[in-house]
C-alpha positions in Angstrom: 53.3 77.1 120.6 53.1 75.0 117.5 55.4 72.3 116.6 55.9 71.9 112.7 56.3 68.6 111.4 57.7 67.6 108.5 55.6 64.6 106.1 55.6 62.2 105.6 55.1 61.7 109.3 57.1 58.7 110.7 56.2 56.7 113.4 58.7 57.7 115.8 57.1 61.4 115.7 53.4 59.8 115.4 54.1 58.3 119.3 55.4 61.4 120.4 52.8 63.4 119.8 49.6 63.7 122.1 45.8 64.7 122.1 45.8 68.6 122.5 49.6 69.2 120.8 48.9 72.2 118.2 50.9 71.6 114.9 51.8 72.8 111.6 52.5 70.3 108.8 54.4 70.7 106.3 55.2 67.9 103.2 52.8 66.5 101.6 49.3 64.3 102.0 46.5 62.7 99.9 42.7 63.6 100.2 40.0 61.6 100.3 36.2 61.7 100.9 33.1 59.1 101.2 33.7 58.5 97.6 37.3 57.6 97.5 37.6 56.2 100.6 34.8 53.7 99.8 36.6 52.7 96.5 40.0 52.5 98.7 38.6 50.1 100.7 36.5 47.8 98.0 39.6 47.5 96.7 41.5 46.5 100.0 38.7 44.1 100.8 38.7 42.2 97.3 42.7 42.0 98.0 42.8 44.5 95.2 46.3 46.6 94.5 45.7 50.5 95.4 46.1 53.3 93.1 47.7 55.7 96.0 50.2 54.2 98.6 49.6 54.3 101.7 51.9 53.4 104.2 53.2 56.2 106.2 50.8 58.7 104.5 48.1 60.9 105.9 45.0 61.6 104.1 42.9 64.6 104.9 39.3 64.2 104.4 38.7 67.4 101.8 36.8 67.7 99.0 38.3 71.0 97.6 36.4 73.7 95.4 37.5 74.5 92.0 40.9 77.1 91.9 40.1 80.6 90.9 42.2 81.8 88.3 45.9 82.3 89.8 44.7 79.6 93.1 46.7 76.6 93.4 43.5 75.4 95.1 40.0 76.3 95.8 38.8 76.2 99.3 40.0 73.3 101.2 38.2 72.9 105.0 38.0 69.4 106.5 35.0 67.6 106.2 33.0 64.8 109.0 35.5 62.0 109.2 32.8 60.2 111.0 31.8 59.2 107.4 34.7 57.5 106.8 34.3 55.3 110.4 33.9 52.1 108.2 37.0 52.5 106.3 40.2 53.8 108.3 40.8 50.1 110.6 41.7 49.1 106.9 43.3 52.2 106.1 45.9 51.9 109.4 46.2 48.1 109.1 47.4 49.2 105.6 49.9 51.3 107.4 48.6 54.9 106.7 49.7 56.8 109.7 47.0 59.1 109.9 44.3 61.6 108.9 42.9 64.9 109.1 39.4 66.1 109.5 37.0 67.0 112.3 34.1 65.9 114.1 34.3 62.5 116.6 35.9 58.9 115.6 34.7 55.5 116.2 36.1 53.6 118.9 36.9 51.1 116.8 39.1 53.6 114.8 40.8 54.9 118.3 41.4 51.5 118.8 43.0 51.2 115.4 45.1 54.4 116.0 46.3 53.0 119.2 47.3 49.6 117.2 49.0 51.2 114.2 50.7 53.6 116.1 48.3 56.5 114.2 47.3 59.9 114.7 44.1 61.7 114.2 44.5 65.7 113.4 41.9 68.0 113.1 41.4 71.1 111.6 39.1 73.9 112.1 35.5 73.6 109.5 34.4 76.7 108.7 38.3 77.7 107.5 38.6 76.2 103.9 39.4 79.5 102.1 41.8 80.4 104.8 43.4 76.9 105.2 44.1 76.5 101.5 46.6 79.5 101.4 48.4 76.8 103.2 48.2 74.7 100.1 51.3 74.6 97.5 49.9 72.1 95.4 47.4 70.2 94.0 47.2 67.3 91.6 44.8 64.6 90.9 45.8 61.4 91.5 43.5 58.9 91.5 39.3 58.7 90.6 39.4 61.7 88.3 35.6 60.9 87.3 35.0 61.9 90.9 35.5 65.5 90.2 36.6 66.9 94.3 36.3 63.9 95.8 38.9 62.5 93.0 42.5 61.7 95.5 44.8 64.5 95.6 48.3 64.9 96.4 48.5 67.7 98.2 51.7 69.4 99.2 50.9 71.6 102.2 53.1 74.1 104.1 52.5 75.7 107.8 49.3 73.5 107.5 47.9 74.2 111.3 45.8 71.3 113.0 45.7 69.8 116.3 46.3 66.3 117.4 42.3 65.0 118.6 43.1 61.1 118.7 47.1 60.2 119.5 48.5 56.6 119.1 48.4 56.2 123.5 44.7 56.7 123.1 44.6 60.2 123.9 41.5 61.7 123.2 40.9 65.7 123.2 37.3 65.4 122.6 36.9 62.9 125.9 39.2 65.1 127.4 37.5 67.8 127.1 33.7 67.0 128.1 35.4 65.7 131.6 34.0 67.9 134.5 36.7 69.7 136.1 37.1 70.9 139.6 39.8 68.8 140.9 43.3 68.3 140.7 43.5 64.7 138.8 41.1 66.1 136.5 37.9 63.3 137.6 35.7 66.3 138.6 35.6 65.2 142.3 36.0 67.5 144.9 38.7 66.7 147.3 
């Protein structure tokens, strides 16, 4: 069963969540591909002031299609947050609490979530026309000249994900490629 959270997410619900929990967000959340994120954190490097806040935001790593008449959105799927490995230790030490995407972190990011009390969610690729029924709004906020990678405030509702990368260092892709067969989940046999 799904647990809904309402954004922005706070810490105390960040810790209490866990590699593996399915969830549904609701609220709202800023976007952000290679593009953006590499102007993000040019600017956070040369001790630059930010166009988007981010503490206690999530940003999910999207670079939506054009609406259809009638659409609040085009087609929204996650993209590789892998890409954006060089970034997010800056991102979190700037207190974002999260993201959304899919594919595998860095360690040093894990790390990162682990220290800034983040959470990494991902959503299913391949889903973007379905996942941006789950979209209420859209609205460029920052990097307009970037077209779909510009930042977007998103306001999302019933958004479903699941937690990869948790704040205890919970990992569901690690988890995952474990062998099984016994009981404390090693893959000895007792």
């Amino acid at each position: 069963m799904s647990r809904e959270i309402q954004l922005p997410l706070t810490e105390q619900v960040a810790v209490e969540l866990r590699a593996g929990d399915e969830v549904e967000l609701t609220g709202a959340v800023l976007t952000g591909r290679d593009q953006a994120c590499a102007r993000l954190f040019q600017m956070i490097t040369e001790q630059g002031e930010l166009p988007v806040a981010l503490a206690g935001q999530l940003i999910y790593f999207v670079g939506p299609s054009p609406a259809r008449p009638g659409q609040v959105i085009g087609s929204a799927g996650p993209t590789t947050s892998g890409r954006m490995n060089p970034f997010l230790p800056a991102f979190l030490a700037r207190e974002l609490r999260g993201f959304i995407g899919k594919g595998y972190l860095g360690a040093a990011v894990k790390e990162a979530l682990v220290a800034h009390r983040g959470v990494y969610f991902g959503a299913i690729g391949g889903t973007g026309a379905l996942l941006s029924g789950c979209i209420e709004s859209a609205q460029v906020v920052a990097f307009p000249e970037l077209v779909s990678e510009a930042i977007h405030l998103l306001r999302l509702r019933r958004f479903p994900a699941v937690v990869l990368c948790d704040s205890h260092g919970g990992d569901l892709y690690a988890r995952a490629s474990q062998p099984t067969g016994s009981a404390d989940g090693t893959g000895a046999d007792s």
